[in-house]
C-alpha positions as CSV (number, residue, x, y, z in Angstrom):
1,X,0.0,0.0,0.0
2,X,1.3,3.3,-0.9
3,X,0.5,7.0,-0.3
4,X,1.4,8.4,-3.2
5,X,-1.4,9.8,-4.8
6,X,-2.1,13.4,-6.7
7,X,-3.2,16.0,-5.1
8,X,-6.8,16.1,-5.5
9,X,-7.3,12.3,-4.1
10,X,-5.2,12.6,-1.2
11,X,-7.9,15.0,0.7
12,X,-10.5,12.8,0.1
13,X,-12.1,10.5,2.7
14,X,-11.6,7.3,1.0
15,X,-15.2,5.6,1.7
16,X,-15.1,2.7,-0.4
17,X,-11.9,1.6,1.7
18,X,-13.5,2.0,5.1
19,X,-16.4,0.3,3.9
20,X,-14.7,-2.9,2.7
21,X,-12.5,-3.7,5.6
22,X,-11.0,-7.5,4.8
23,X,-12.9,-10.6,6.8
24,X,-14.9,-7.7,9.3
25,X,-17.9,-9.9,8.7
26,X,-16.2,-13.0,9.8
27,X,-14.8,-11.2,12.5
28,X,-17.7,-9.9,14.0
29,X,-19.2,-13.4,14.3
30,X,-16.1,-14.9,16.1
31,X,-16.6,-12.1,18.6
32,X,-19.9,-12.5,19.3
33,X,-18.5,-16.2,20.8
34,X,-16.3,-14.3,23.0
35,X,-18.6,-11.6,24.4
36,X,-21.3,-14.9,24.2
37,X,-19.0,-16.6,27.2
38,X,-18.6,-13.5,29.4
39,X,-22.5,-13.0,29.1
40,X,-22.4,-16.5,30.3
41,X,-20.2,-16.2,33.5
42,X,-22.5,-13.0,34.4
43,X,-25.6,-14.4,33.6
44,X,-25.3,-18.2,35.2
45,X,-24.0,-18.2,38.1
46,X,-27.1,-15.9,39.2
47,X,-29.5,-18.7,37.6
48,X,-26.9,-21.5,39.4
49,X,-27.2,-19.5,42.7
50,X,-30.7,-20.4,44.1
51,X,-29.1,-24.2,43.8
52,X,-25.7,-23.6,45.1
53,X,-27.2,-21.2,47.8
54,X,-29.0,-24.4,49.4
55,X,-25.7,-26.6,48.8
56,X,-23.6,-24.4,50.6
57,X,-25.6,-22.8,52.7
58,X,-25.6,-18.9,51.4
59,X,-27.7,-16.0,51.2
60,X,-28.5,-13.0,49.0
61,X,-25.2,-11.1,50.7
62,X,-23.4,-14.2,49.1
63,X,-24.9,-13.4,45.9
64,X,-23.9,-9.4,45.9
65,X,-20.6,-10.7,47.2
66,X,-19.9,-13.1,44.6
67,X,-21.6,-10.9,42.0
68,X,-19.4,-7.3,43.1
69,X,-15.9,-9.1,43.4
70,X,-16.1,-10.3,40.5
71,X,-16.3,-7.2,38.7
72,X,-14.5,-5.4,41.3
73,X,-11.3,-7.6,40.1
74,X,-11.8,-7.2,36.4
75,X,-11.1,-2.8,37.0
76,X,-7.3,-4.0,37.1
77,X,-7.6,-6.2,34.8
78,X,-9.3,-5.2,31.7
79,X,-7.0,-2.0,31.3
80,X,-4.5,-4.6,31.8
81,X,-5.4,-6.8,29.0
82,X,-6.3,-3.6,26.7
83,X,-2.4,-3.3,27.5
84,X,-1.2,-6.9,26.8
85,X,-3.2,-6.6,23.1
86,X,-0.9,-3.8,22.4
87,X,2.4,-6.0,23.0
88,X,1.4,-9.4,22.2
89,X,-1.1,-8.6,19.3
90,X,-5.2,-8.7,20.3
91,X,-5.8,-12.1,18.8
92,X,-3.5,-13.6,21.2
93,X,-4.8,-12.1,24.1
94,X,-8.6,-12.6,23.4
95,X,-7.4,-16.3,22.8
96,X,-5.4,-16.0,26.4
97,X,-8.0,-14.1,28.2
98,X,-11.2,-16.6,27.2
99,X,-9.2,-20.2,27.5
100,X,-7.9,-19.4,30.9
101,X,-11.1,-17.8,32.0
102,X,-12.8,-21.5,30.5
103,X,-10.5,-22.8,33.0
104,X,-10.9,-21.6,36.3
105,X,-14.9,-21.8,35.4
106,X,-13.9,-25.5,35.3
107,X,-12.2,-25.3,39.0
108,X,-14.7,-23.5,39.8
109,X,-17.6,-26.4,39.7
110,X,-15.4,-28.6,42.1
111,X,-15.2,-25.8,45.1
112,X,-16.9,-27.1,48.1
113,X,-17.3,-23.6,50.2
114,X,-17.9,-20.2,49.7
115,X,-14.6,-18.9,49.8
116,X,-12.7,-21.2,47.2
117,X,-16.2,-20.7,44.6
118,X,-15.6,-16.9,45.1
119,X,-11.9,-17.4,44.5
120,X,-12.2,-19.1,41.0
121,X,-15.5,-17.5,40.1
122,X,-13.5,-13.8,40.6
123,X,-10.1,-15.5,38.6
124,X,-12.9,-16.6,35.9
125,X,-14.4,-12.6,35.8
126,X,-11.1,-11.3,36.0
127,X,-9.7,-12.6,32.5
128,X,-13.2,-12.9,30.8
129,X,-13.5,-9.3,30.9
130,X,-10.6,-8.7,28.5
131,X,-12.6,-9.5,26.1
132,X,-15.4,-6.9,25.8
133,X,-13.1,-3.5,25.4
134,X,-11.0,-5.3,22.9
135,X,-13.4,-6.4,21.0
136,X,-15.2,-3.3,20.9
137,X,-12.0,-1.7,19.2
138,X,-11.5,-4.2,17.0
139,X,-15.4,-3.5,15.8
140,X,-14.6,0.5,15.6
141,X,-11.6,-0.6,13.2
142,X,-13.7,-2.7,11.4
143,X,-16.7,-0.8,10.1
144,X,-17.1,2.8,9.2
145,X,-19.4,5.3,11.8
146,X,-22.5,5.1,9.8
147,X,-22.2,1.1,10.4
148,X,-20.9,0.6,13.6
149,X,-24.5,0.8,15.1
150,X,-25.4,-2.2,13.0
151,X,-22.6,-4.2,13.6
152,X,-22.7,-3.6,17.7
153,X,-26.2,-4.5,17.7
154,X,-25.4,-7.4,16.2
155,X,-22.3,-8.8,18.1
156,X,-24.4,-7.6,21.4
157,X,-27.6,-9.5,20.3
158,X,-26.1,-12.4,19.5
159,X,-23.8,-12.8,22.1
160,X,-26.8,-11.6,24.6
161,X,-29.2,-13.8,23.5
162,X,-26.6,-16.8,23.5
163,X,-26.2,-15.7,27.3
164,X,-29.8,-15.6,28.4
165,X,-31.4,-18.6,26.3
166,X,-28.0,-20.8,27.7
167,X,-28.9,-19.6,31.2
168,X,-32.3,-22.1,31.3
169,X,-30.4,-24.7,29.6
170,X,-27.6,-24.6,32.4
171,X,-30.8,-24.7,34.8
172,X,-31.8,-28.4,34.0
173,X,-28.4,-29.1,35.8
174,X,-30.0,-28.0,38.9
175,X,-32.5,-30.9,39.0
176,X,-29.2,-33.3,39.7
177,X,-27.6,-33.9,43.1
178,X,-24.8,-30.9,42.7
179,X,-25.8,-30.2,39.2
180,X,-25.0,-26.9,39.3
181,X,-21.2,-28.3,39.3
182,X,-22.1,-29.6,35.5
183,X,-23.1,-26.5,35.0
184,X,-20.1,-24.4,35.9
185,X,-18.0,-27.0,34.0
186,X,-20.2,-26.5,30.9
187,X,-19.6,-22.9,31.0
188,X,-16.1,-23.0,31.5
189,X,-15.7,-25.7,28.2
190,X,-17.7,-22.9,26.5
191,X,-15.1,-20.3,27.4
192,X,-12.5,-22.9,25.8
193,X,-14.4,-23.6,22.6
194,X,-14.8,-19.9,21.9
195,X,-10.5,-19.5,22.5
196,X,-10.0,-21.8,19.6
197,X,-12.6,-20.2,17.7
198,X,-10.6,-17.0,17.9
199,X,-7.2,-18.8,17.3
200,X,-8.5,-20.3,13.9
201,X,-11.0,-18.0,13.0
202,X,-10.0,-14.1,14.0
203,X,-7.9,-11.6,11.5
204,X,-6.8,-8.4,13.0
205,X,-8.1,-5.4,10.9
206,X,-5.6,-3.1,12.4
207,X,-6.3,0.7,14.3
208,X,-8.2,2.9,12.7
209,X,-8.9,0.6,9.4
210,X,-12.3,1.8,9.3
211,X,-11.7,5.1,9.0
212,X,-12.7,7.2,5.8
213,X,-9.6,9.7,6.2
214,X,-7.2,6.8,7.2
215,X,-8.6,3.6,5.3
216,X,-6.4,3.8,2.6
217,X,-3.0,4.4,4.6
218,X,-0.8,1.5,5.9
219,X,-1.0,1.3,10.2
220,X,2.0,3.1,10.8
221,X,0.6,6.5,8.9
222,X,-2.6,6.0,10.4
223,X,-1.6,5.8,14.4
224,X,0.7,8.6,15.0
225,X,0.6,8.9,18.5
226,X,1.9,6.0,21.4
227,X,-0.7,5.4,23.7
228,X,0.6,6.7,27.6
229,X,-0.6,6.6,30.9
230,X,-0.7,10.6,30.1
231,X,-2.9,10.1,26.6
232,X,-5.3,7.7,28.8
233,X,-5.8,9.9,31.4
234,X,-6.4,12.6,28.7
235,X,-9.6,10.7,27.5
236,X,-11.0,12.0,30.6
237,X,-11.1,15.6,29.3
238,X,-13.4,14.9,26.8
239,X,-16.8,16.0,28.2
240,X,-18.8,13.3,26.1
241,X,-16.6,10.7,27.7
242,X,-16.8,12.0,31.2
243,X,-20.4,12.2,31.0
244,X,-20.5,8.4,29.8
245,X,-18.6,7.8,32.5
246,X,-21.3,9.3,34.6
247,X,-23.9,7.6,32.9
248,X,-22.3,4.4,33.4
249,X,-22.5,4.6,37.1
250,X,-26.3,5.1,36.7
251,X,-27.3,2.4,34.8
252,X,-29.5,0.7,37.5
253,X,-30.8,-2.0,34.7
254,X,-27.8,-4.0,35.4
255,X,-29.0,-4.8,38.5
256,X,-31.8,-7.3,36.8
257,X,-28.9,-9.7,35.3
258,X,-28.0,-10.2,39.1
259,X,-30.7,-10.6,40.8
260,X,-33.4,-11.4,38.3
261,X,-33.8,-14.8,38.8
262,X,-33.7,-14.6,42.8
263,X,-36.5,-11.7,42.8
264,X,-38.9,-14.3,41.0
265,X,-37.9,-17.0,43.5
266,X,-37.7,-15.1,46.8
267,X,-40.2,-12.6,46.3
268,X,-42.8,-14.1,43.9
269,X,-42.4,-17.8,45.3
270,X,-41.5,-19.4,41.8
271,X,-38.8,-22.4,41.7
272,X,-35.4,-21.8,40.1
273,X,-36.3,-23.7,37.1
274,X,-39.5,-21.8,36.5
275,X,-37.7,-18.2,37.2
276,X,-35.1,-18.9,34.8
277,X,-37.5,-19.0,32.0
278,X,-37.8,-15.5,32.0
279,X,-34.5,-15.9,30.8
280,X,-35.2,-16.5,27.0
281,X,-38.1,-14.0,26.2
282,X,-35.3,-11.4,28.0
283,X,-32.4,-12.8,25.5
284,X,-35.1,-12.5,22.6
285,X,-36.1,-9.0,24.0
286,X,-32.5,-7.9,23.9
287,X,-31.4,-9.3,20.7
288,X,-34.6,-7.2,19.0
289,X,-33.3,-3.9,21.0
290,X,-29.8,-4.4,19.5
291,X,-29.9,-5.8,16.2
292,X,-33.2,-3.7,15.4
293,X,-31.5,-0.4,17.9
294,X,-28.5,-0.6,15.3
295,X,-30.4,-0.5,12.1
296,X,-32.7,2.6,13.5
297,X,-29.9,4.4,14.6
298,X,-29.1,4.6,10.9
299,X,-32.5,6.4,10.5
300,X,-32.0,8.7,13.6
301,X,-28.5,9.3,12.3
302,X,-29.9,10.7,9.1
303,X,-33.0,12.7,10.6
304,X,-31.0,14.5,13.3
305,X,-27.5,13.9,13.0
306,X,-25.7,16.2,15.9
307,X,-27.8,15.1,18.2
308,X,-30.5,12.1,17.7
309,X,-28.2,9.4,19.2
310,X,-28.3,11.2,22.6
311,X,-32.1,11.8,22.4
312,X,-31.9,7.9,21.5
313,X,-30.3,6.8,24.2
314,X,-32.6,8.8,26.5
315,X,-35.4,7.2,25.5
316,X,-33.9,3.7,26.5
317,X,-33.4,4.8,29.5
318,X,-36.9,6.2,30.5
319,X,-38.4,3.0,28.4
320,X,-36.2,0.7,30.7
321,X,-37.5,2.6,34.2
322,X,-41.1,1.9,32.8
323,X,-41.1,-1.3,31.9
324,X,-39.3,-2.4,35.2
325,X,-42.0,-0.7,37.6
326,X,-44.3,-2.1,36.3
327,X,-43.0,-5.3,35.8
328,X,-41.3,-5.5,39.5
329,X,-43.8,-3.4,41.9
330,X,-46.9,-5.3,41.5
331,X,-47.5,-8.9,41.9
332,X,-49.5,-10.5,38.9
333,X,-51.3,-14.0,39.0
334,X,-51.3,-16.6,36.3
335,X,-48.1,-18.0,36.5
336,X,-45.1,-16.8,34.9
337,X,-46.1,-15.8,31.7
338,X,-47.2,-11.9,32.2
339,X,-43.4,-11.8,34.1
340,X,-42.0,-13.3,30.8
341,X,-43.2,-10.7,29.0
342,X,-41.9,-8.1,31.5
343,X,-38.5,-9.0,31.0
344,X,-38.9,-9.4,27.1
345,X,-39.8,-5.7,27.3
346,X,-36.7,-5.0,30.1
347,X,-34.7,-7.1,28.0
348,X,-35.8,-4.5,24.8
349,X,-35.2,-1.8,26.5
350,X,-31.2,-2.4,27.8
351,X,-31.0,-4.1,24.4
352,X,-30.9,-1.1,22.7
353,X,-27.8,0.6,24.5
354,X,-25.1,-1.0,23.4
355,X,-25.9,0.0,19.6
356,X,-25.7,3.6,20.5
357,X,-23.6,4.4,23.1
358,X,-20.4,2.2,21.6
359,X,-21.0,4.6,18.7
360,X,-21.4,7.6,20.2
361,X,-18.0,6.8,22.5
362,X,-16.1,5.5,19.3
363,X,-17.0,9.0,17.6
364,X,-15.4,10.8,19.9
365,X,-12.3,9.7,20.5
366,X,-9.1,8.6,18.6
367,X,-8.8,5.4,17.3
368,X,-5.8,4.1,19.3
369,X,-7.1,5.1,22.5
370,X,-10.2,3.1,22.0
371,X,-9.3,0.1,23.5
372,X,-8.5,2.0,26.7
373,X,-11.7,4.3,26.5
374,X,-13.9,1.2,26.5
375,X,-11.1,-0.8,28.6
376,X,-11.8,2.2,31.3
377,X,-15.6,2.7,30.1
378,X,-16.7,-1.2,30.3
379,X,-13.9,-2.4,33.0
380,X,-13.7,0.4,35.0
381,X,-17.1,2.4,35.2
382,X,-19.2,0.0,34.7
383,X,-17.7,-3.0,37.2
384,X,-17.8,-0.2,40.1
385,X,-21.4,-0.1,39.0
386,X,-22.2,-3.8,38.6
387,X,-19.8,-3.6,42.3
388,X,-21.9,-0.6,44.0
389,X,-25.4,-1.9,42.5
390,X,-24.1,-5.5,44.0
391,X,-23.3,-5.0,47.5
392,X,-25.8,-2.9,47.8
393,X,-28.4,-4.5,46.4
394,X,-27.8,-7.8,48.2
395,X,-27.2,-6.3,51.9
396,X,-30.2,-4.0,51.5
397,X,-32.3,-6.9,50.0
398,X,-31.9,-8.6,53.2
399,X,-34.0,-6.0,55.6
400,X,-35.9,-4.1,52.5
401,X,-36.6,-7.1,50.1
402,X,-35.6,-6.7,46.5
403,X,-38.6,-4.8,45.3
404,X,-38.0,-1.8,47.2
405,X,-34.2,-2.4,45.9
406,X,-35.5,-2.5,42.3
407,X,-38.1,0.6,43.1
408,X,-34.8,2.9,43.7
409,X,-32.6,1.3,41.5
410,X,-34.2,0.6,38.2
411,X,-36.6,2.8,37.8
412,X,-35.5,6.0,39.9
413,X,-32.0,5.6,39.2
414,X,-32.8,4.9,35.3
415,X,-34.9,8.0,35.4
416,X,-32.0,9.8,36.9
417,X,-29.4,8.8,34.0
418,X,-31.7,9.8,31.4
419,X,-31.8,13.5,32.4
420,X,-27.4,13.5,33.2
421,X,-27.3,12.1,29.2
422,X,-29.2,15.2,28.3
423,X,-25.6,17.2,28.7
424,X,-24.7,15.0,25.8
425,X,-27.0,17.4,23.3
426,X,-24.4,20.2,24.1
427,X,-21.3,18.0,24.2
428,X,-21.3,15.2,21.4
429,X,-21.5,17.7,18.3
430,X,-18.9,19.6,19.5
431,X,-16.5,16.6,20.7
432,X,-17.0,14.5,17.8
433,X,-16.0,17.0,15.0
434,X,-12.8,17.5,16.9
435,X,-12.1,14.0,16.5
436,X,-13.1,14.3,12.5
437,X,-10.8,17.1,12.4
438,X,-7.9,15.6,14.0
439,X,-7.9,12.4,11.6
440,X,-8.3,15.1,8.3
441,X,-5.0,16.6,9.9
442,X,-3.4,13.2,10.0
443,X,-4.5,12.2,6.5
444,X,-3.1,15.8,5.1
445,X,-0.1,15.0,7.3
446,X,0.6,11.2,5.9
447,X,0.1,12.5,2.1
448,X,2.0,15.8,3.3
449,X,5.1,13.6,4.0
450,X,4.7,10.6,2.0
């Protein structure tokens, strides 16, 4: 590849490049297996814990324990691994960070207390959560802004849907003597399977491949800058970025992937198998809110395109906080049905943020910092969340009951994060035209000195 060109071309975005990034296609379906197995991890063990709750003898503080650790050791670790793809190449450490994550899933299934189950279970978090902030990059290098909605909404739907149908399947373990043993060992074979799907399967695009001013330059010309501690820390000067931030310790909806299952069993009286059906309409919800999300972004994008995908992803917070008080508050007879299609509506409703705010946060800053900004974003922000919501959550539970919990936490909280996005309408515009400015430069720059 060369960047020799004559003047008039060299200015010029180069669209047909960006949109025709080799094997994206087959990449995004690899990914969706990794993302698929830390779904998994997240998702099972709270539809294992009703069963392993009565084998070892815990409670819902076990639960938020268990739950909050767990993410709580992956704010190290997924800058960490953001930092290993840099040095070792990303395809080796998505391969690393899912096979070894398969493994102590395996270990595990054989604990016989609370403290060695927490142990392996946190090891298991810690390395799974690699995955999501590099493969998040890897999906901004691989398809062009216009498309990246799309192609989210896909690898998140999917992989989602993957997570919450599995969850009921892993469920029939729980009608055997320690079943829910088989079932962290099938998880953790999962993890291993989806490894050597990325070792056979996964070609790195390279940074900023997707980008109309850089797609036709070689890697070198299109990174310019070495990614520091001091260029990290600078992501946090971008006011879209720090409002994400914000937004991300908000996001109350997390809360029903924990304790979900254990509201419809505790405070409903259903069984663990029966709860855990809600399981699939959620994964069917979800995958509609991200796959269909991505595609109508492309419609918001071209009706109001400064600022539709902040008004977007306002709405999917107020639909969320909704939907969950009036799914959670009131008790319904008839069985579980009418709570099926509660969380198919919930499920909708968080469904539809991963197409627009991985987007809106790619748009806005520079494509080798990416990995870090979701590293930070996704490993950080959101695991002191998942952490905070946790704890919380599962101490409180224990005086309150988790229907008050969800009252605050779902639907006030939610309502809360909906108005703090609203600073977006000012910010985005203005943030993410620097960051098309700054790549022009670059492409001027690479021609400039070629």
């Amino acid at each position: 590849m060369t960047t020799q060109h004559s003047a008039a071309p060299t200015t010029a975005p180069n669209t047909a490049a960006a949109s025709q990034v080799p094997h994206r296609w087959r990449n995004l379906l690899t990914l969706t297996g990794v993302i698929s197995v830390d779904n998994t991890e997240s998702s099972a063990t709270s539809v294992l814990f009703p069963s392993i709750s009565s084998a070892l003898g815990l409670t819902s503080g076990h639960l938020g324990t268990l739950a909050a650790l767990g993410k709580v050791a992956s704010v190290p670790t997924g800058p960490f691994w953001v930092w290993m793809a840099g040095r070792v190449g990303r395809r080796a450490t998505l391969v690393l960070t899912t096979v070894l994550g398969g493994v102590f899933g395996v270990l595990a299934g054989f604990a016989h207390g609370f403290g060695t189950l927490l142990l392996f279970n946190t090891l298991m978090a810690a390395c799974l959560i690699g995955a999501s902030p590099i493969a998040n990059a890897v999906i901004a290098d691989s398809f062009t802004d216009r498309e990246r909605g799309k192609a989210v909404g896909i690898l998140y739907g999917i992989a989602n849907a993957f997570g919450q149908v599995i969850g009921p399947v892993v469920a029939l373990f729980t009608g055997f003597t320690d079943g829910w043993r088989y079932g962290m060992w099938a998880i953790g074979g999962v993890c291993v399977l989806a490894g050597l799907m990325i070792a056979v399967l996964f070609k790195d695009p390279g940074v900023g491949a997707a980008e109309e001013q850089l797609a036709d330059l070689n890697e070198t010309a299109r990174v310019k800058h070495t990614v520091t501690v001091k260029s990290v820390l600078a992501l946090f000067r971008i006011p879209t970025y720090s409002v994400m931030m914000l937004s991300r310790l908000l996001s109350g909806h997390l809360l029903i992937v924990i304790f979900g299952i254990q509201f419809l069993v505790t405070e409903r009286g259903f069984s663990n198998a029966v709860a855990a059906a809600v399981g699939i309409p959620f994964g069917v919800g979800y995958l509609a809110g991200t796959i269909g999300g991505g595609y109508f972004l492309v419609v918001v994008d071209r009706w109001w395109p400064q600022r539709g995908r902040v008004a977007y992803l306002q709405l999917a917070q107020v639909l969320f906080a909704v939907v969950a008080f009036f799914g959670t508050q009131f008790h319904y007879s008839g069985g579980i049905g009418i709570y099926c299609v509660f969380w198919a509506l919930m499920g909708f409703g968080q469904g539809v943020n991963p197409s627009v705010n991985r987007p809106l946060v790619t748009a806005v800053v520079l494509p080798e910092l990416r990995g870090q900004a979701f590293a930070i974003w996704l490993s950080v922000f959101e695991t002191m969340a998942w952490a905070l919501f946790a704890l919380a959550a599962g101490q409180l539970a224990e005086s309150l009951g988790l229907q008050e919990v969800f009252l605050w936490v779902m639907v006030v909280c939610m309502l809360l994060n909906a108005a703090v996005l609203g600073v977006l309408h000012t910010t985005y515009p203005r943030d993410a035209r620097r960051v098309r400015h700054a790549l022009e430069e670059r492409r001027k720059l690479a021609h400039g000195t070629a």
